[in-house]
N, C-alpha and C positions, 0 to 999 in steps of 0.2 A: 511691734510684732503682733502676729496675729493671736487671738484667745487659743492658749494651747488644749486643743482639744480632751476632750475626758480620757478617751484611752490613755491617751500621754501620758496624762497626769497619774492614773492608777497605775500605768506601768514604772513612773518617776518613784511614787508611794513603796512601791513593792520592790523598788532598786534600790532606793534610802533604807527600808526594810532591812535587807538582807546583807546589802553591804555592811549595815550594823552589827547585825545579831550574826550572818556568817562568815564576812571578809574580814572584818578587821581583828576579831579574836585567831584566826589564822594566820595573820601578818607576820613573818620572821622576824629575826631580832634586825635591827637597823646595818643595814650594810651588806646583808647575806640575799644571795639567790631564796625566791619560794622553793622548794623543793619539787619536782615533778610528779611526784605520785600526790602528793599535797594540792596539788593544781590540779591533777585530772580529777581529784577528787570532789577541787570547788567547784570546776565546771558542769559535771555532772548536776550539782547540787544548783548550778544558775539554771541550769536545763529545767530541772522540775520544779524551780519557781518561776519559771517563766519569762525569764528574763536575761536569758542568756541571743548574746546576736543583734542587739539593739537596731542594729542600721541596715541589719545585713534584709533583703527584700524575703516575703514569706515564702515565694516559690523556693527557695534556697534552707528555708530551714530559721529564718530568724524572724524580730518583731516586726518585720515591715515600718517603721518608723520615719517617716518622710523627713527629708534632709530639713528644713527650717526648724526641726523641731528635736535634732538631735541635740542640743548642747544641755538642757535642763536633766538630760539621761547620763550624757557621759561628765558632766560638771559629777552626778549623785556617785558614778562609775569611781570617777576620779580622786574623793575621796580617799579613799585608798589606793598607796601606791602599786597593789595588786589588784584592783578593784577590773580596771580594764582588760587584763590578762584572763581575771575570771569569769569578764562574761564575753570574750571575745572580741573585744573592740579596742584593741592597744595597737601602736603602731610595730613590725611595717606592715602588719596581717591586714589591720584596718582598710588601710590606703589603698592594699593592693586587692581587697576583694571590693570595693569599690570601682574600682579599675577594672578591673573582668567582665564586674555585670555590667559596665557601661561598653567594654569594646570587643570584650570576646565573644567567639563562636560559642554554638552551644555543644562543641563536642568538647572547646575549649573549658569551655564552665562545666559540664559533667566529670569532665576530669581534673581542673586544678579548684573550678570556684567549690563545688558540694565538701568536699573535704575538708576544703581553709575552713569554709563557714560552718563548718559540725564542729570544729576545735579539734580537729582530728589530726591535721600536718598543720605545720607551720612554712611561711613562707619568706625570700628577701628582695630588696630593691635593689639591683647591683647598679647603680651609676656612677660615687663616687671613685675617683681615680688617685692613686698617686700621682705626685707632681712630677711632670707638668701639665698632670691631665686633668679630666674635670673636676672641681669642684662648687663652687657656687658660679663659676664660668661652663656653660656647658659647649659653650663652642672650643674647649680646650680638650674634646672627647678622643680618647688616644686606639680604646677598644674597637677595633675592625670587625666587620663581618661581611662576608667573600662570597656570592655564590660560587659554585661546582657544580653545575651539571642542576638537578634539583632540591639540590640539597645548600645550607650555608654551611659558613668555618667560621667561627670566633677566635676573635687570637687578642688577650688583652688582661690588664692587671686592674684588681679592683680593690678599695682598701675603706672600712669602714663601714662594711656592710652589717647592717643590724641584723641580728637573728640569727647569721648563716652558719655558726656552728650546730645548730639545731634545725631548720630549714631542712623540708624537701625539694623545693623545685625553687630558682630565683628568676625574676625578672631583669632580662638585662637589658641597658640600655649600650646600642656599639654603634659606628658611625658605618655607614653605607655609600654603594656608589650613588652620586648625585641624581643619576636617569632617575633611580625611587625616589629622588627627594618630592615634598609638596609644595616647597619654598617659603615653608615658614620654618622658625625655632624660638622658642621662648628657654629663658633661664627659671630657677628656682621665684626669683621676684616677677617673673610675666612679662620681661623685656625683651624683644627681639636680640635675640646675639650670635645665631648662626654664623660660620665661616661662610665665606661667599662656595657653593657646591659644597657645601656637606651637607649632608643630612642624617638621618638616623633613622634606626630601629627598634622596635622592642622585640627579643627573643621570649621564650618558654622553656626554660633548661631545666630539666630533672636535675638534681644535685650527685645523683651516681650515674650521671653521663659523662665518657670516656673524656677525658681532656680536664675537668673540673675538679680542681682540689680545693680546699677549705684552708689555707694558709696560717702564715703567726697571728696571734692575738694582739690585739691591741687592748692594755688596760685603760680602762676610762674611771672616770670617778662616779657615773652614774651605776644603775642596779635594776632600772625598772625594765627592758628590754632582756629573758634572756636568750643565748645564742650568740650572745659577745656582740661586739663589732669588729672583726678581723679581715685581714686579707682576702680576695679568693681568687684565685689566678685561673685562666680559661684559655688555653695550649691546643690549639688548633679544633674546639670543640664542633664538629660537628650537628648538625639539628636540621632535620627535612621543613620545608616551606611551611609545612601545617604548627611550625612551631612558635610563627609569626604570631604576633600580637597584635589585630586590628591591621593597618598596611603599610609594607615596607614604604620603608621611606618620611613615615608621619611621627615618628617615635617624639620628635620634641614637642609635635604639639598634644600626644595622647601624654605628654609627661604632666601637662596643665589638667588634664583630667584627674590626675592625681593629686598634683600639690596641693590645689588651691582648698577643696574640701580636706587634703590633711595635714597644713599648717592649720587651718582651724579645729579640727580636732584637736590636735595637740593642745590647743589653746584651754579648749574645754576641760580637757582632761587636767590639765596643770591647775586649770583654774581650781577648778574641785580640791586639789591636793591645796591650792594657797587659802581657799575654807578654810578646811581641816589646821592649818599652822595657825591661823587666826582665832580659831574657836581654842585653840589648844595656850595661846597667849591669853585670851581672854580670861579663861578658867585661871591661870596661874597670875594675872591680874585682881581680878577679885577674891582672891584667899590669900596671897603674899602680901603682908605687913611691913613696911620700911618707914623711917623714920615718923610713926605715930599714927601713920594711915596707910589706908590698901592703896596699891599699884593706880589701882580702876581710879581711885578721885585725887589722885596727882597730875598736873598738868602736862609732865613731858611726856608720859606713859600715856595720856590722853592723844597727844600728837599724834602718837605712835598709831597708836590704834586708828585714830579719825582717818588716817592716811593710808593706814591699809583700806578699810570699808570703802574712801574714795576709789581707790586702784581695783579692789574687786567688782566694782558698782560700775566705772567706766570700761572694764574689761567686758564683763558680762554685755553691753549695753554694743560696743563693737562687733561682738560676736552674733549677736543675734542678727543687728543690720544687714552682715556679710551671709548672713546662713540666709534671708531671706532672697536672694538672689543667686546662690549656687546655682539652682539646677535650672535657672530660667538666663540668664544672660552671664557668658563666662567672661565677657573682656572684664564687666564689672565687679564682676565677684576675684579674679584678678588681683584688680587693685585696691579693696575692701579689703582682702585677707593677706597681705602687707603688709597694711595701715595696721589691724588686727595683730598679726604675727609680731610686731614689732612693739607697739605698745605691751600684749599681753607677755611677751617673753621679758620684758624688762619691768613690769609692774609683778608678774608672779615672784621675779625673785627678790622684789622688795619687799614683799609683802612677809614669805618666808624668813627674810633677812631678819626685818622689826620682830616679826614672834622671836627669834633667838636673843635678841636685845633685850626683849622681856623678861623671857624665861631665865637669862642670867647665864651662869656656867651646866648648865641645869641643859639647860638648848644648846651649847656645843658638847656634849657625852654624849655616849650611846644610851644615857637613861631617858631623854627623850630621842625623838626620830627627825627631831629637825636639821641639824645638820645634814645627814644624807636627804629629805627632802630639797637642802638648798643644792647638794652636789645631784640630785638627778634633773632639775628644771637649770643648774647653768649651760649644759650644752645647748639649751634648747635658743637662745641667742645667736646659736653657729650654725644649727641643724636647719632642713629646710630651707636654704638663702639665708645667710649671715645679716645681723642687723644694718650691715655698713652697705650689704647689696641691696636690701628692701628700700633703705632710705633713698641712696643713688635713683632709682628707681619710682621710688614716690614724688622725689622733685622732678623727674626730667617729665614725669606725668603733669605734674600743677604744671611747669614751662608750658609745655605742650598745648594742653588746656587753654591757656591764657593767651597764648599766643592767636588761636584761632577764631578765640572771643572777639579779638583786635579786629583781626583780619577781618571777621563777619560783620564788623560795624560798632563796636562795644570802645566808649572812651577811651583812652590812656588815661589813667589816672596820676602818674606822677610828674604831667608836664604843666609846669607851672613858671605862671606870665612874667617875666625880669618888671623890675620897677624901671620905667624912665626917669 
C-alpha cells in the first residue's frame, strides 16, 4: 500500500480521538438501539471535529478521502459499534451515497446525495426478495417495473431491507423489459447470472410515494443498523423517468458499483469492531489469575490470542490490496473483495469468538459487549453474497484463469509420464 498520506493520518488521529473520548462513553447498554436524539447529538459533535463523512467527496459536505485510503478511518470508525453511524459511514447509507456520486444526475445528487451525506435522512437498498425471489441469485428478481406512457409502475415484494423503517427515499432494484437491457448482470459475488432477456433497473422512490408501504419486521440478532430489516411491499408504485438511476436497463451492473467498495467496507468496519474484542481479551488476559499465573503467559490463552493478531493482520492486509484497485480496475477489485468479503467475515467472528473464550462467563452477559458484538458480525457471512456464493465464485474464477493459461501456451502441470 501506498504511504498514507499526512492528512489521512491526522484525520485517522483525530477519529481514534474522539471515537474514544466521545463514541464509546455514549454506547448503549449491549443489545439496545442508540437512541436518536443521542445520535443526532453525536453527529453534530463528528461535524465540529471534523470528522464526520469520511468518504463521502468535499463538494458534498464530507472529508474527501480517497477510496485506497479509506479502511485505516473506518477500521478507527469501527471501533465502536456506533462509531460508523456517528460519523456517517455505516451501511446502507454508506454504499448507497457512493452509488449516487458515482451514477447520479446532479439534480439526482442535490436531492437524495446532500442530505444522505449531511446525516440528515437516511436511506435503503431495496433488492432482497422473498422467495423465490432474489437473494444472493439475482437473476431470481421477481419486482417488475412497467413503463406507462412517461412514467414507470413497480409492482413487487421486498424483505430484509436494512434501514427502511427509518429511511427516506430507497433504492430499488426491479427487472425491466429486455429492449433496456445492456446484456450484462452480475450477482452479489461478480458472476454473470442474468436470466437470458432480463435486465434491470435502479428506481429513486421517495418512501411516502403512493404505492409504498414499510411492511412486518423482521427480528434479527444484530443492532448495529437502525431501521430494522423488514418487509416493504411496492403495489403499483408509480415514479416518472427522472426517477431513474444512471440507465434503464443497466441496474445489475450499477449494482457492482455498489457492492464491491461495500463488502469492503463492511470488512473495515467489522474489522475495527474485532480490534476492540481483542484489546478487550487482552486487558482481561493480563490481570485474570488462574491456576498460579495470568492468562497472558499460559500457553492455550497464548494460542488464542496469536490467532486472532494473525486473523486481524491477514484481514487488514486483504483489504488494503482490494482498496488499491477499487476505483481503477472494477473486474479486479471484483474478485479481490470476495476473496476479502469471505476471509474477513469468517476471521472477524473468530476473532470475537476467542475474546469470549477468554473473557470466560464474563464475555457471554451483558457485563461485557462481546456477545452481541459476535451477534452483529454473524449475518455479515450471509449479507452481501453469502460465503458459499463468493466461494462458487472464486473457484470458477481460478478454473477460468487457468484454463486460458493452458490455452495460451503455459504447461499442464499434472501430466505425468507412465513408467514402461
Amino acid at each position: 500500500m501506498s504511504r498514507i498520506p499526512a492528512e489521512v493520518e491526522q484525520l485517522r488521529s483525530r477519529t481514534r480521538t474522539f471515537i474514544h473520548e466521545v463514541v464509546i462513553p455514549a454506547e448503549p447498554h449491549p443489545g439496545d438501539y442508540l437512541d436518536e436524539a443521542v445520535l443526532a447529538e453525536l453527529k453534530a459533535k463528528a461535524k465540529d471535529a471534523g470528522v464526520f463523512a469520511p468518504h463521502v467527496p468535499t463538494e458534498w459536505g464530507g472529508q474527501g478521502v480517497p477510496t485506497e485510503f479509506w479502511s485505516p478511518i473506518f477500521q478507527e470508525a469501527g471501533y465502536s459499534p456506533i462509531g460508523p453511524a456517528v460519523l456517517g459511514c455505516m451501511a446502507p447509507d454508506e454504499g448507497n451515497m457512493h452509488m449516487l456520486a458515482q451514477i447520479a444526475t446532479q439534480e439526482q445528487k442535490e436531492r437524495y446525495l446532500a442530505p444522505l451525506a449531511g446525516g440528515d435522512v437516511r436511506s435503503s437498498f431495496a433488492m432482497t426478495e422473498p422467495h423465490p425471489g432474489t437473494g444472493s441469485d439475482p437473476s431470481a428478481l421477481t419486482t417488475r417495473a412497467v413503463r406507462d406512457g412517461d412514467d414507470w409502475v413497480i409492482t413487487g415484494d421486498k424483505r430484509f431491507i436494512s434501514g427502511a423503517e427509518l429511511c427516506s427515499f430507497f433504492i430499488v432494484m426491479a427487472a425491466t423489459d429486455p429492449e433496456d437491457a445492456d446484456g450484462s448482470a452480475t450477482d452479489g459475488s461478480g458472476a454473470a447470472q442474468a436470466k437470458k432477456g432480463q435486465a434491470a433497473t435502479m428506481f429513486l422512490v421517495d418512501r411516502d410515494t403512493p404505492g409504498v408501504t414499510v411492511g412486518k419486521p423482521i427480528h434479527t440478532v444484530d443492532r448495529t443498523i437502525a431501521g430494522g430489516h423488514p418487509y416493504v411491499h411496492f403495489d403499483e408504485v408509480r415514479v416518472p423517468a427522472s426517477a431513474i438511476l444512471g440507465e434503464a436497463g443497466k441496474g445489475f451492473a450499477y449494482a457492482q458499483v455498489r457492492l464491491a467498495p461495500a463488502r469492503l467496507t463492511h470488512c473495515m468496519r467489522w474489522l475495527g469492531l474485532a480490534r476492540r474484542a481483542l484489546d478487550t481479551a487482552l486487558d482481561r488476559a493480563e490481570h485474570r489469575e488462574a491456576f498460579g499465573d495470568i492468562l497472558a503467559r499460559q500457553g492455550l490463552a497464548q494460542e488464542l490470542i496469536a490467532q486472532s493478531v494473525i486473523d486481524i493482520e491477514t484481514s487488514d492486509a486483504m483489504i488494503t490490496k482490494t482498496a488499491e484497485v477499487l476505483d481503477t480496475d472494477a473486474k479486479e477489485a471484483n474478485s479481490r473483495s470476495s476473496i476479502a468479503k469471505v476471509y474477513c467475515s469468517e476471521a472477524v467472528y473468530r476473532v470475537i469468538d476467542r475474546a469470549i473464550q477468554l473473557t470466560g462467563g464474563d464475555g457471554v452477559s451483558d457485563r461485557l459487549p462481546l456477545i452481541q458484538y459476535l451477534n452483529d458480525v454473524r449475518p455479515f457471512r450471509i449479507y452481501d453474497g453469502a460465503t458459499e456464493t463468493h466461494k462458487f465464485a472464486i473457484s470458477r474464477r481460478a478454473s477460468s484463469k487457468r484454463r486460458r493459461q493452458v490455452a495460451a501456451g503455459a504447461p499442464r502441470l499434472d501430466i505425468v509420464e507412465e513408467a514402461r
